[in-house]
C-alpha positions, 0 to 999 in steps of 0.5 A: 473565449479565445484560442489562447484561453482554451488552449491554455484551459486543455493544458491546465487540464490535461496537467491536473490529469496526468498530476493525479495518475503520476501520483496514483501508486495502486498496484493490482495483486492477484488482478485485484485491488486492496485497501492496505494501512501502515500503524505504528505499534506503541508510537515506535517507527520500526514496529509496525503492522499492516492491514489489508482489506477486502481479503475475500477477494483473493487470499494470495493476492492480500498476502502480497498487497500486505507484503508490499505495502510493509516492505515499502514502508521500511524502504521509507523508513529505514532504506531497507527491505528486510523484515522481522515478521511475527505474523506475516504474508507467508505465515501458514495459517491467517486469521481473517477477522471482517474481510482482514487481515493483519501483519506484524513485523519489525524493520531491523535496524 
């Protein structure tokens, strides 16, 4: 292998890597990492709840992932951060089903 190949080879790679990492969005809340998922209710856009996983590891933390992950998708959706919540991060009482929780809210349009 030449010089240049290999040269060439690091820049490939170190590309792909950096590639990957600008790509990555994982935000720690609480110190930790939780698993979150956007769904459309009944196929409309600005009805939507959002599940967060991985609970037991810090409640506080979950409720901010779900907060974040809903409010990054009516930014996507409808560029604003507002949100109706029927069942949200600062309701009191959350019901944890399987180490999850589960919001609902609407983006108001």
């Amino acid at each position: 292998m030449t010089k240049k190949m290999f040269l060439i080879g690091i820049l490939v790679a170190t590309t792909a890597v950096a590639a990957c990492q600008a790509g990555s969005e994982r935000v720690a809340f609480d110190g930790k990492y939780f698993r979150t998922k956007v769904t459309k209710v009944d196929g409309k856009r600005d009805v939507f709840t959002v599940t967060v996983r991985d609970v037991a590891q810090s409640i506080a933390g979950a409720r901010e992932a779900g907060r974040h992950e809903a409010v990054s998708y009516c930014v996507g959706t409808y560029g604003s951060s507002d949100i109706d919540w029927v069942v949200g991060p600062d309701t009191p009482e959350l019901r944890i089903v399987d180490n999850a929780i589960v919001f609902q809210g609407t983006c108001p349009q």
